[in-house]
C-alpha positions as CSV (number, residue, x, y, z in Angstrom):
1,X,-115.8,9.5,111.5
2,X,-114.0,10.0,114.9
3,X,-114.8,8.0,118.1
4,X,-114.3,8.6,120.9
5,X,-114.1,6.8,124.5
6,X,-117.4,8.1,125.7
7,X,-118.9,6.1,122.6
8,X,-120.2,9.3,120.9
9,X,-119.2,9.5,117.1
10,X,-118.4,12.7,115.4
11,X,-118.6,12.9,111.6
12,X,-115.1,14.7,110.4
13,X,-115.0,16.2,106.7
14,X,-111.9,16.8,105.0
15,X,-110.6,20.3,104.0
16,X,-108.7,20.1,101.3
17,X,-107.0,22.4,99.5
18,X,-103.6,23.0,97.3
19,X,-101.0,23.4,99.8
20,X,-102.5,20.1,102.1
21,X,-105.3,19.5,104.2
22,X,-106.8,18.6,107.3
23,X,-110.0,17.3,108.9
24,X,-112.9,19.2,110.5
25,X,-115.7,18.2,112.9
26,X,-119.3,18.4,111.4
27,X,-119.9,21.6,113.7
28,X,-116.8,23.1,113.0
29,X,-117.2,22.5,109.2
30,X,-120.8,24.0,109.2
31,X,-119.7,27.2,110.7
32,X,-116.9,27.7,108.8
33,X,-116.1,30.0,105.4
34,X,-116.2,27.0,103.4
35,X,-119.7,26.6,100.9
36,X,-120.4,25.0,97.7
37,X,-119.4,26.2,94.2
38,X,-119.4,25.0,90.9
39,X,-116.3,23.2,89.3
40,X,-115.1,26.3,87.2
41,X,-115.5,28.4,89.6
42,X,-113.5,25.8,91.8
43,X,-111.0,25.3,89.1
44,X,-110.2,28.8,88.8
45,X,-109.8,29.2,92.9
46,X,-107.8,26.5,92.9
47,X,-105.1,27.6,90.1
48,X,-105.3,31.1,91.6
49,X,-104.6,29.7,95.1
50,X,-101.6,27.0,94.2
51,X,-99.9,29.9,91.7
52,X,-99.5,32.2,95.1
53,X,-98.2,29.5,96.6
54,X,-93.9,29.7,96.8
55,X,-92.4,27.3,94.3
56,X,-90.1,25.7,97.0
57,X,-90.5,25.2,100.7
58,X,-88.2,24.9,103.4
59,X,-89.3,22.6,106.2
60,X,-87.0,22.1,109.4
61,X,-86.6,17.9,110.0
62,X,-85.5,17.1,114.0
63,X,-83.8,13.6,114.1
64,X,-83.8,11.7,117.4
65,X,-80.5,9.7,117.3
66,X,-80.1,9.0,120.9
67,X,-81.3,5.2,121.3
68,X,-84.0,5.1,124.0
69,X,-83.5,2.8,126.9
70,X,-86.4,3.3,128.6
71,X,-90.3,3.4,128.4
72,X,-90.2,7.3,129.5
73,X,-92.0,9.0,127.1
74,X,-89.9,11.7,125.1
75,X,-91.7,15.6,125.0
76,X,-91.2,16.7,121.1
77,X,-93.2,19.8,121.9
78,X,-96.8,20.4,120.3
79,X,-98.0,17.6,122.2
80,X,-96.2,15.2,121.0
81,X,-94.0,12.7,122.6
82,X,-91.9,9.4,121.2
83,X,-92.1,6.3,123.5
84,X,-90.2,3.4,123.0
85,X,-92.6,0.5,123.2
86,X,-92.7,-3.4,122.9
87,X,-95.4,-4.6,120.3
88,X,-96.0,-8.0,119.2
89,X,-92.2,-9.0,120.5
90,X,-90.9,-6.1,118.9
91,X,-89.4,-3.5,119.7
92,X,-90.8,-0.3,118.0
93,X,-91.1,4.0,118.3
94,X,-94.3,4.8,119.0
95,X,-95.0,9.0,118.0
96,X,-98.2,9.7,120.7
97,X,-100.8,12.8,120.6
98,X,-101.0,12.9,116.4
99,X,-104.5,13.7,115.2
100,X,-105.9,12.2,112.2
101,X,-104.9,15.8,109.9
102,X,-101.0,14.8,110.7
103,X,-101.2,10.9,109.8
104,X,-101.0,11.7,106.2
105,X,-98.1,14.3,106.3
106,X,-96.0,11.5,108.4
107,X,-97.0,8.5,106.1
108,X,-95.4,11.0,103.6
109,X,-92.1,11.1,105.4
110,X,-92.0,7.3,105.7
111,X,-93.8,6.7,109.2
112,X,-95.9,3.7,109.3
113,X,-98.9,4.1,110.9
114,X,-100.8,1.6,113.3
115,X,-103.6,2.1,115.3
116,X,-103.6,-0.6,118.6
117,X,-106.0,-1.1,120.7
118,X,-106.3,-2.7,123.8
């Protein structure tokens, strides 16, 4: 489930599928391609789907080695930005405007992730 700050609640399913996945809203899920099958016919989708993809990937990686000094927020593009933030007398990096469908992808590349609220 997502909440939001309005206190309204939207249930999210998640898409998956061989090369990765991502999360949907309810609405957006029930108007969507997506519908129920049975397992061999999901089985043999699946294969068909994973054997098209490429055997290797290339993926660029952008590493931020200047030291921030400040609190300024850092634009990464894509709506991202990296802000250099004090947390529980520490000094952290804190990666603002990911979704939920990226938190897994960065766990995967060694971010931790914490959700703080105030």
């Amino acid at each position: 489930m997502q909440m939001y700050d309005e206190d309204s609640v939207t249930l999210m399913r998640k898409a998956v599928r061989p090369n990765g996945s991502s999360y949907l809203g309810e609405m957006r899920f029930e108007s969507s391609a997506w519908e129920e099958i049975g397992r061999p016919e999901f089985a043999r989708l699946w294969d068909s789907e994973a054997a098209s993809l490429p055997k290797t990937t290339t993926t660029k990686l952008y590493l931020l080695t200047a030291a921030l000094g400040t609190t300024a927020p850092v634009d990464l593009g894509r709506g991202l930005s990296l802000t250099h933030r004090r947390v529980a007398g520490e000094m952290r990096l804190e990666l603002g405007g990911v979704d939920r469908g990226m938190i897994d992808g960065l766990k995967a590349l060694g971010c931790l992730a914490k959700i703080i609220a105030f």
